[in-house]
N, C-alpha and C positions, 0 to 999 in steps of 0.2 A: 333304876336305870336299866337293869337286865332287863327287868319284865315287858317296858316299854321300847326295846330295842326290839325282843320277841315279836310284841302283836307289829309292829310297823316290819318287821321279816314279814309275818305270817301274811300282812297284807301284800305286798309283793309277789309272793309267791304264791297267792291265790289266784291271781288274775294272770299268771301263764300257763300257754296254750288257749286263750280265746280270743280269734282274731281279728284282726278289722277289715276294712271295704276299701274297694280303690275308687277311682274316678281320673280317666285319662281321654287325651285324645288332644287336636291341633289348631295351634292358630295358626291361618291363612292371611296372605295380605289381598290387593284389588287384583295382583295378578295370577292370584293362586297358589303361589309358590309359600312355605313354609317361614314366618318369621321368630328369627331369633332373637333373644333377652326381652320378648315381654311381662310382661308383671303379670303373673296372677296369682288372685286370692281366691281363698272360698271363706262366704263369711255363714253365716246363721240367720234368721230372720229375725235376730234386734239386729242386723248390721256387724254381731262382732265378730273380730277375727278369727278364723279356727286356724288354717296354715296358708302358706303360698309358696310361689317358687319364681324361676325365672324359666321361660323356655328353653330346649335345647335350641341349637342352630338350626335344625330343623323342622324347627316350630312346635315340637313335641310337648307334652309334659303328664306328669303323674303324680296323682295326690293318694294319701293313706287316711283315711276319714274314720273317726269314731263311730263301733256299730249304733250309740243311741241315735247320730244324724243321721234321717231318714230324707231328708232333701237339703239343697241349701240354693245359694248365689254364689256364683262367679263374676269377679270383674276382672275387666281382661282392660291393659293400660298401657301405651308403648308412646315412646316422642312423635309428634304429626301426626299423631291417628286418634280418632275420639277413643275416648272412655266408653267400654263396654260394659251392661251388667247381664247375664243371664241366666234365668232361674231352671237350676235341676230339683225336677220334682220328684223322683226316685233315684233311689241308689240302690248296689254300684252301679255306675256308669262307664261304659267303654266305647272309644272311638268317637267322641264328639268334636265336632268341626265348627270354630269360630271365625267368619271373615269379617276382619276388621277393616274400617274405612279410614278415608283422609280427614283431615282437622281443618286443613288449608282452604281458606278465604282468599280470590282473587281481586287486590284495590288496586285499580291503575296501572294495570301491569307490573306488581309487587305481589309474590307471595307472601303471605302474611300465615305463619306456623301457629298454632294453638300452644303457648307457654305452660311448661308444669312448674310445679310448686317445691320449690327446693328442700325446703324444711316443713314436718309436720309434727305434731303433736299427736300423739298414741295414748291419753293417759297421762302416767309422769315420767314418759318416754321422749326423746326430740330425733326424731326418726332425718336424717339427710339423706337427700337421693344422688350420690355423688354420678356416678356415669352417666345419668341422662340430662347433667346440671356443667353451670362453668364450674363447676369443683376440680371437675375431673383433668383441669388442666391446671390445678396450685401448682403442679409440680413436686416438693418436696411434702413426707408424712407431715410435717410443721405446720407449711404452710398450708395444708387442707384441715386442720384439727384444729386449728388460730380461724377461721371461717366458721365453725360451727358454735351455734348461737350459746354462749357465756362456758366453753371451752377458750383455755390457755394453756401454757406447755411450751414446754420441748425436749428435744432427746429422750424419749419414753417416758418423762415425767408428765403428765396431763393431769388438770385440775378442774371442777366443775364449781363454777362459779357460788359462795355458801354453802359448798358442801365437802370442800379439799380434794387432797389427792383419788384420783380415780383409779378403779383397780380394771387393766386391761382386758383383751380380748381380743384374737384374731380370729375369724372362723369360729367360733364357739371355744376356742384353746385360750384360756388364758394363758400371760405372755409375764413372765416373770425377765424376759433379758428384753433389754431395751433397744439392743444391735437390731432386733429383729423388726425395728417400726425404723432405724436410720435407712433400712437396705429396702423401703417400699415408698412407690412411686403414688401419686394420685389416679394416674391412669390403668393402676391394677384394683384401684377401689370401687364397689361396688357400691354398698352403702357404711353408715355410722351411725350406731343408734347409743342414743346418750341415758340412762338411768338414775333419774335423779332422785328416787327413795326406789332401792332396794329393799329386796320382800327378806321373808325368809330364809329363804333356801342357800342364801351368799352371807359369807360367815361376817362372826359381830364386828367384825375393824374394818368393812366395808359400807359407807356413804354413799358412793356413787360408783356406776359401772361404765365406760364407755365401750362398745363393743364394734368390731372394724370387719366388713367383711369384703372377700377378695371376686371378682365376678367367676362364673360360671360357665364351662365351656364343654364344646362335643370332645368324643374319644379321639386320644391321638395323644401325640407328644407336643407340647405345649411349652414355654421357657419363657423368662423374664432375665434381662442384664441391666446393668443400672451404676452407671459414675458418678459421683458427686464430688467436685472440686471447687475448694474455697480458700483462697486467698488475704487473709489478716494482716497481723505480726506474726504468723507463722502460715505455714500451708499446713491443710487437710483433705486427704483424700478417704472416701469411703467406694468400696467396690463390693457388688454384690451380682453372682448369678444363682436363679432358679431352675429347676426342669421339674416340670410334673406328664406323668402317662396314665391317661382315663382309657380300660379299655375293658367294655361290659360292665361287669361289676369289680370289676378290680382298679383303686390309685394308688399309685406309687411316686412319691415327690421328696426331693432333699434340694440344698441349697448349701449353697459358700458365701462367707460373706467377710472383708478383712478392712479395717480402719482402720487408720493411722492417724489419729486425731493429735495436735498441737496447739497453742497455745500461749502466749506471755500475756502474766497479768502483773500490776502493779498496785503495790498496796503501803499505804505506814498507818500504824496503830499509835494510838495513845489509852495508856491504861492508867488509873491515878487511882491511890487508895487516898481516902480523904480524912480517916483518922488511925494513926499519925498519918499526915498528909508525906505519900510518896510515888514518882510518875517517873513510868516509864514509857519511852517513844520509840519505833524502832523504822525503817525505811526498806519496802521487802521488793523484788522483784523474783517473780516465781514463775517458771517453766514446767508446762506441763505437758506431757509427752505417754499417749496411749496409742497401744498398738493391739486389737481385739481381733484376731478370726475366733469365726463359727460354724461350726457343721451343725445339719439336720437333714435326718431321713427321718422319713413315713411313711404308712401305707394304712389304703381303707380298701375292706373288700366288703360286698353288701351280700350279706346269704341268702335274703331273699327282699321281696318287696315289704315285709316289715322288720325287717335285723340286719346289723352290721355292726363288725368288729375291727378296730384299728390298733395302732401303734403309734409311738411318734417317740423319739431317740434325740437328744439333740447335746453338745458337747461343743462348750465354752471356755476356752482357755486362755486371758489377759497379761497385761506384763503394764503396768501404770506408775510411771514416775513423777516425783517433781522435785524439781532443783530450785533449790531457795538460796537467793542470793542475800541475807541481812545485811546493806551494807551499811547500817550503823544501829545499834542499841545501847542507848544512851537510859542512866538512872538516873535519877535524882530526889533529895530528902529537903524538906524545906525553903525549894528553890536552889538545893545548892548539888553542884552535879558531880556524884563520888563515885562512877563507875562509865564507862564507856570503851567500847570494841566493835569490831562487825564480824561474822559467822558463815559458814557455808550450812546448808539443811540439804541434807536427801532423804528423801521416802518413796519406798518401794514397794508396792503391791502385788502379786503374781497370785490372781485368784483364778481356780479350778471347778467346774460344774458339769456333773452328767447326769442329767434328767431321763429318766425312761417313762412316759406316758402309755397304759393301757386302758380298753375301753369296752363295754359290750353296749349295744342299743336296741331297743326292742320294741314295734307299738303293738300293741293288744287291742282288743277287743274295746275296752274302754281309757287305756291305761296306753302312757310310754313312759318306758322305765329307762335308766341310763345307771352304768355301774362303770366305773373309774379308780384308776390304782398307780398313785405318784410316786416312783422311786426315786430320792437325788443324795448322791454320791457330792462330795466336793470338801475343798480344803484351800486355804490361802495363807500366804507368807504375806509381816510385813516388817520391813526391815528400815530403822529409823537413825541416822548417822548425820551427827550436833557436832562442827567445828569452831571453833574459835579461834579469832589471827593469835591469841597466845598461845594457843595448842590446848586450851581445855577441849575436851571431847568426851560427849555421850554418845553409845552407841543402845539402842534397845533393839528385840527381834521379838515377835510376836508369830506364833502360827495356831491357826485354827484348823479344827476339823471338823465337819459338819456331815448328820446321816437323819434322814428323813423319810418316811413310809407313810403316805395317805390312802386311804379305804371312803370312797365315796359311793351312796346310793340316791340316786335321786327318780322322784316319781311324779304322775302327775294323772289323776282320773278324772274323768267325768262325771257328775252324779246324777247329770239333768239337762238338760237341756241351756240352762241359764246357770248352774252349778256346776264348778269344780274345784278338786281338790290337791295340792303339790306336796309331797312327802320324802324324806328322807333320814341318812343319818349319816355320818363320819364321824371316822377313828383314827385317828393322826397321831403316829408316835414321832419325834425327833428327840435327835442328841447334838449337844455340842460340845467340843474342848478345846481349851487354850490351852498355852500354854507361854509364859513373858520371862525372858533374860533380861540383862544388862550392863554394861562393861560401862566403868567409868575412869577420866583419867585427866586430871590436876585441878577435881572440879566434886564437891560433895554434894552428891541429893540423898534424899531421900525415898527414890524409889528404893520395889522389894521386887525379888524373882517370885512368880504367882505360875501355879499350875491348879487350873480349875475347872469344871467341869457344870452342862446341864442335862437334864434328862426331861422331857417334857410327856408325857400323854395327854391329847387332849377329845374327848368326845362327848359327840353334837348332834341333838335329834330337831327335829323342824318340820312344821304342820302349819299349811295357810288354806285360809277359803275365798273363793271367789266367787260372787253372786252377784250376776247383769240383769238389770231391770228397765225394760225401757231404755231412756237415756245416762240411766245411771247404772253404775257399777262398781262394788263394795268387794275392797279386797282385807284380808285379817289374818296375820301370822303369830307365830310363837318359836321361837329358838330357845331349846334349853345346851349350854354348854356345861361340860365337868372339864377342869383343866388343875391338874398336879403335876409343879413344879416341883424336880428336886433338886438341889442344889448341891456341889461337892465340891472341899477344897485339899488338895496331895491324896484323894482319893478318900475323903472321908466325909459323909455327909453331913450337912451346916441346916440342925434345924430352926435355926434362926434366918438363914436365907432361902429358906424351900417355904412352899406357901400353896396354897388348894381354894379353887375359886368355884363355887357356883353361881351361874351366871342366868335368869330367864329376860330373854329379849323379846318384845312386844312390838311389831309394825302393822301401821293402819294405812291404809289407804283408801279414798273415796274419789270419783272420777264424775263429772260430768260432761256433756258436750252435747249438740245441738248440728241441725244440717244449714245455718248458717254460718259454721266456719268458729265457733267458739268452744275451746275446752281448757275445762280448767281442772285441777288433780290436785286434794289437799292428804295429806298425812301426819304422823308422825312415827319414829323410830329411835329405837335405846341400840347404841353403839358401844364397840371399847377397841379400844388399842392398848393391843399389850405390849413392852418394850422390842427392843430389837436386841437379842441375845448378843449384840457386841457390845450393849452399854448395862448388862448382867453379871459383873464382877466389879471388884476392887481392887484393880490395876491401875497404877498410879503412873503417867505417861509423860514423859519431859518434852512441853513446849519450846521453852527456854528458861534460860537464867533464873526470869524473876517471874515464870506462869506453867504452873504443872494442871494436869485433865486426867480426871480419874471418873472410872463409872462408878454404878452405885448396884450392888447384888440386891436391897430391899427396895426396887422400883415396882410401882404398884399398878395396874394399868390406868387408861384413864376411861371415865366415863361421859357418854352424851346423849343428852335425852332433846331431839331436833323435831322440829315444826318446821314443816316446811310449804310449800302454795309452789305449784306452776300452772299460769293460765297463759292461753293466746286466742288472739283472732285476726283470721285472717295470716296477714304478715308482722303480725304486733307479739312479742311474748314478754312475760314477765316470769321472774323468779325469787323468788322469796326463801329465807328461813333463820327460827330462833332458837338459837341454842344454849340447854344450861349444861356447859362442862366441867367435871369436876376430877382433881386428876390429871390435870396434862403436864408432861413429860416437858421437860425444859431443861434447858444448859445453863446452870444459876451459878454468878459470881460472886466468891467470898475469898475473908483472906486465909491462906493455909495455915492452919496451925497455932506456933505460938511465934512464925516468921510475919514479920512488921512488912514485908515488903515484899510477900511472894502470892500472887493470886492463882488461887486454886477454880478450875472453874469443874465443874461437877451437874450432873441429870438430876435432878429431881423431881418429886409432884408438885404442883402447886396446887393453891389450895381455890374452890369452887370461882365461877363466873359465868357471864353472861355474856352473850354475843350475836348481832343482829348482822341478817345483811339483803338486800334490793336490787334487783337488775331486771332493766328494761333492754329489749332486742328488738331494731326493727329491719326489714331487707325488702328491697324492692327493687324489680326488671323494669326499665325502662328501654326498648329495644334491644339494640348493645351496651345499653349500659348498667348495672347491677351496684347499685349504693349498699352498704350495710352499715348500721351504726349499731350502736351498745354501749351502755352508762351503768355503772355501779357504783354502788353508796354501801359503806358497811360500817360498825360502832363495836368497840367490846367494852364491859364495864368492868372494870379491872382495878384491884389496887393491890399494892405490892409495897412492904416496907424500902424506903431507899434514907439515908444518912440522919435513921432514928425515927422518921416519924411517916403514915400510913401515905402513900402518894397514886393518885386518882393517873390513869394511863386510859383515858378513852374519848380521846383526838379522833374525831369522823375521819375517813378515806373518801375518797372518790381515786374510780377508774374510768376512762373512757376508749373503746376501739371506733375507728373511723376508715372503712375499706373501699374502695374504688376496685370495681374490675369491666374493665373493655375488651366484648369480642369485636375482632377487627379483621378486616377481610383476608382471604388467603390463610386462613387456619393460622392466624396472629392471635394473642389474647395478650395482654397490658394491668397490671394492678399496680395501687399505689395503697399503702399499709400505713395508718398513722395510730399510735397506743400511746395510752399514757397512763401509768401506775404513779397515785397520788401517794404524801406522803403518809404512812401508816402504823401501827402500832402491832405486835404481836405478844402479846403480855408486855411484859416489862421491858422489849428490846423495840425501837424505835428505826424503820426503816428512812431513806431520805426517797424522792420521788424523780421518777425516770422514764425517761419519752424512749420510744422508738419504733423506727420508719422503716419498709422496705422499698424498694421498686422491683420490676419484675416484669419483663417481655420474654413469651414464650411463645415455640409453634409447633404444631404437629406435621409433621410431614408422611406420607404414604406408605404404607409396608411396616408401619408399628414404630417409627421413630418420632420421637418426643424432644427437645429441646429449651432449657430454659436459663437467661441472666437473671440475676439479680444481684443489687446494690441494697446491704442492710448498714442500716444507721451513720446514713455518711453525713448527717447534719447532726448528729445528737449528740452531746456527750458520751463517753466512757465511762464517766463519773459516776459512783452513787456510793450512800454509805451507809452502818448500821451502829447505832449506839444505844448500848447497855446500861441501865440504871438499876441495882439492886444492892442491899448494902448499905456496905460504904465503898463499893467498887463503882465507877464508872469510866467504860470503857469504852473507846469506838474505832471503827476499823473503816478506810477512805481509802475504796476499792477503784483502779483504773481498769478498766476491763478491756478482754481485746473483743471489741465488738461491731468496729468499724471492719466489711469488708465485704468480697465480690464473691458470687457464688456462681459454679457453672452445672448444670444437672444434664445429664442427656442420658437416654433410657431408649430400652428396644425390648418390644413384647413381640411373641409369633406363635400364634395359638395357645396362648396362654391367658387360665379361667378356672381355679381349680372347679372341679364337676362335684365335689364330695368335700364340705369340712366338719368333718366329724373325729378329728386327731382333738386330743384338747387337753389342758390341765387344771385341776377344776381346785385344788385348796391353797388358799391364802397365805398357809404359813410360810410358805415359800420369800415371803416377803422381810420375814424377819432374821433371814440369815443374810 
């Protein structure tokens, strides 16, 4: 491990002080005048990408080029203007001047505009062009990442269709708090580029990347403010302002941002042990009631045309309730009912986080190197108070304290022309501690007061190559991880709960494409996910009466070895992937102990599977009007003991989205949203299937104001449900949700484009606290 952390230094530090070439100068329009946010690239002569930008406002722009390119292409691409390509035959180059023409065809006295292409495929990239597309008027972060082809989500959760949760990205920053995607508008978006096999360089519990970027603007003081109000069974407001100042080489940007999210949901459970057969029912209604501000400052200042150094600061501080109303839980033993009462429930949350992000960047000669350093600070109470109308009461209090220090290098050279190389390494220490009370009274459990503790190190080196040939293009990585756990309980360490992992992870990627519009990108990738340090002890946690939740300190991560295919043509895309999981982490029901009537429910691994899954995307402009559809089919081969004997869980799903959007005259835009999640299986716990609709009229008015209604699921049900077979537990829980209701967004930008995203946070673990 040392030796190979050494030569991959010595590599890095070889190649500083040798520099690279620029290539600048302006796009003009018919009138001469400079235009702003055009696209360009510089590619290579196979066509592939090396970098690009967007122009200043004043039509400007500047590229930093590798010294082996000796010439290249530029394409130069803006709405209503042809597609330009022009070839530079030496480098550097300064001052060149591109004037670009109109697209516009005159039929009948109708301008007719030259349409771009919403979504492309890069590879096993799904590149969107939100600003120059109807995207840029969804409105809400939701409802523009529910548009993008086999993305789903919301509230910072986002999922890539067969390949799970997606790990963020704003700006090159990944985004560990979720506040930060409710307080952003579609019309501050830029583009979206989706990742759907991850190389190396992004650590092993990442599957997919979605990455979100903000536009680009000249020096000055720039801001964004943004309301969002929504009307259910309860109201929610979200408010957020930005200010960023671009001036030379210096940005300087923070933001506020304060919710006040509510909630009533309605739920009754039925749990039944089946030998000795005994069930209990219970009838909840639960209020939930959050209230999140958020600060963040940044700043990038650029030292020269190839280096720039930033920061970014950001501090989160929540207060999350919920009032649980049980108004009856009712037992019973052989049909016959020997216990019944109803309960008050509180739960209290008050989590704390201060992230400090630094960063150094640098391009070289052949090489850009990026070095990054995560400090997070943070700690949460939770506070859990169980009434009963007889006066039994549980009270338990939990708090946590969490400290985390990441060391990130990341590289990436040139070797050839057709040849490159991307390297690095991280060293990631965290710690975490608990610590759990509990006061009981007219009422006996068996929890225990627990003070326990984790200490993690973990480091990660990683080496990929990329080799473009013609139309093809061959990419090959390798991640080795070391990761020791050590585990402590009243300060004394448990070698039975500490455990040491080497890990080497393999990704392949192969790419083809064609200049008729076809590319397709197959792979494969070794994943893991390791637990989340709050289901890393053995704290024993009072649901109710007759269901106590305890984690498990010997959770093991899981592992996944994934095949995956994404092709398109044209406006057709397909996605594919097959996975054997082995290892996954699940909340499994048994019964506690040597109690006949108390279900214990508990994480564990389960033991190896299979799992497929299929989507097709299609989207097409018809004038004003823009169809999208999407179909998903998925299968897991699953079995899992349930009341003695091995039982088969692998029920096909289907999903389908179906979106309408109309541009309508006067800077009106119109969408109608129709989804439907079939019903489906996730191991052993069986979901029910659930429709839902939006509508959506929105307009842009002059001077940077945005305005948008919308009506979600006002035809659908509430309704959906999840039940449990494992055991001899089966359980299911028949959720009303508040989901019918009216949304009001209005938003106001005024020279606002950050100029610089180079603030960012680059390691994963962050996810497990």
């Amino acid at each position: 491990m040392k030796k190979s952390v050494f030569i991959i230094t010595f590599i890095l530090l070889k190649v500083l002080g040798v520099y690279s070439q620029t290539i600048n100068g302006n796009i003009l329009g018919q009138d001469g005048k400079g235009l702003g946010m055009v696209n360009v690239a510089a590619l290579n002569y196979d066509f592939r990408f090396i970098t690009g930008m967007s122009t200043h406002e004043n039509g400007s722009f500047s590229f930093v080029l590798p010294d082996s390119i000796k010439s290249c292409f530029l394409t130069v691409s803006y709405v209503g203007m042809k597609t330009d390509t022009v070839e530079v035959k030496s480098l550097p180059q300064n001052n060149l001047v591109i004037r670009m023409s109109s697209d516009a065809r005159m039929l009948k006295g109708v301008t007719v505009v030259g349409s771009r292409q919403i979504f492309k495929n890069q590879g096993n990239i799904i590149v969107a062009d939100v600003q120059n597309s109807i995207l840029s008027k969804s409105g809400t972060i939701n409802n523009l990442m529910n548009q993008i082809p086999f993305v789903s989500g919301s509230d910072g959760e986002f999922y890539v269709f067969g390949r799970g949760k997606a790990l963020l990205y704003l700006n090159d920053r990944k985004l560990y708090n979720a506040n930060e995607l409710n307080s952003l508008s579609s019309e501050r978006v830029k583009k979206v580029e989706v990742i759907t096999n991850p190389g190396a360089k992004y650590a092993s519990d990442v599957n997919a990347v979605i990455k979100i970027y903000t536009k680009d603007n000249p020096n000055g003081l720039g801001g964004n403010a943004m309301l969002y109000l929504r009307q259910g069974r309860k109201f929610l407001d979200v408010e957020n302002v930005s200010l960023t100042y671009n001036h030379n080489k210096l940005q300087v940007a923070g933001g506020l941002s304060f919710n006040d999210i509510r909630a009533l949901q309605k739920a009754s459970d039925y749990s039944e042990i089946l030998r000795p057969q005994s069930v209990t029912t219970d009838d909840v209604e639960m209020n939930y009631k959050g209230v999140t501000p958020n600060a963040n400052v940044e700043f990038d200042y650029k030292v020269n045309d190839k280096s720039s150094i930033g920061a970014n600061t950001q501090i989160n501080w929540n207060k999350i309730t919920h009032d649980i109303r049980i108004n009856s839980l009712v037992h019973s033993v052989a049909g016959m009912e020997d216990f019944s009462t109803s309960a008050d429930n509180t739960s209290c949350m008050k989590p704390l986080k201060w992230l400090t992000s630094v960063y150094y960047l640098v391009n070289l000669r052949k090489t850009h190197l990026e070095v990054t350093n995560d400090l997070l600070l943070g700690n949460q109470s939770h506070l859990f108070d169980y009434v009963e109308k007889n006066n039994s009461q549980v009270c338990t209090n939990g708090m946590n304290h969490n400290f985390m220090n990441s060391f990130i290098a990341d590289a990436s050279t040139l070797l050839g022309k057709t040849i490159s190389m991307s390297y690095g390494i991280e060293l990631t220490y965290s710690q975490e501690k608990q610590k759990f009370s509990f006061t009981e009274q007219n009422i006996e459990t068996s929890l225990n007061a627990s003070n326990n503790e984790r200490r993690q190190l973990l480091k990660a080196e990683y080496v990929s190559f990329s080799y473009g040939v013609g139309r093809w293009n061959f990419t090959a990585g390798l991640r080795y991880e070391h990761t020791k756990l050590n585990y402590y309980e009243n300060g004394v360490k448990s070698d039975m709960q500490s455990s040491t992992y080497d890990d080497i992870l393999p990704t392949v990627d192969v790419t083809f494409r064609n200049s008729k519009g076809f590319n397709a990108s197959v792979g494969y990738r070794k994943s893991i996910v390791r637990p989340n340090y709050a289901l890393l002890n053995d704290n024993l946690q009072y649901h109710s009466r007759y269901e106590y939740v305890q984690g498990n300190s010997k959770l093991k991560p899981t592992y996944t070895n994934s095949l995956y295919i994404l092709a398109s043509y044209k406006n057709l895309r397909v996605i594919g992937s097959y996975d054997f999981i082995d290892g996954k982490i699940m909340a499994n029901r048994g019964i506690y102990g040597n109690e006949q009537d108390v279900i214990l429910t508990q994480t564990i691994n389960l033991q190896k599977f299979r799992r497929m899954n299929i989507g097709v995307n299609w989207w097409q402009q018809f004038g004003f009007y823009t169809p999208y559809i999407e179909f998903g089919f998925g299968k897991q081969d699953f079995k899992y003991e349930f009341m003695g004997a091995s039982t088969k869980y692998d029920r096909p799903f289907y999903n389908f989205k179906v979106h309408h959007t109309f541009r309508l005259p006067n800077n009106f835009q119109a969408m109608l949203f129709v989804n439907y999640e079939g019903k489906n299986y996730e191991a052993f716990r069986m979901h029910t299937e659930q429709w839902s609709t939006q509508l959506s009229l929105g307009k842009s008015f002059k001077g940077g104001w945005f305005m948008q209604l919308s009506a979600y699921n006002l035809f659908c049900s509430n309704r959906n449900a999840s039940i449990t077979y494992c055991g001899w537990v089966r359980q299911a829980t028949y959720n009303d949700n508040d989901r019918r209701n009216i949304g009001l967004l209005l938003s106001y930008n005024f020279n606002y484009k950050n100029k610089r995203h180079n603030t960012r946070v680059k390691t994963s673990e962050l996810n497990r606290f």
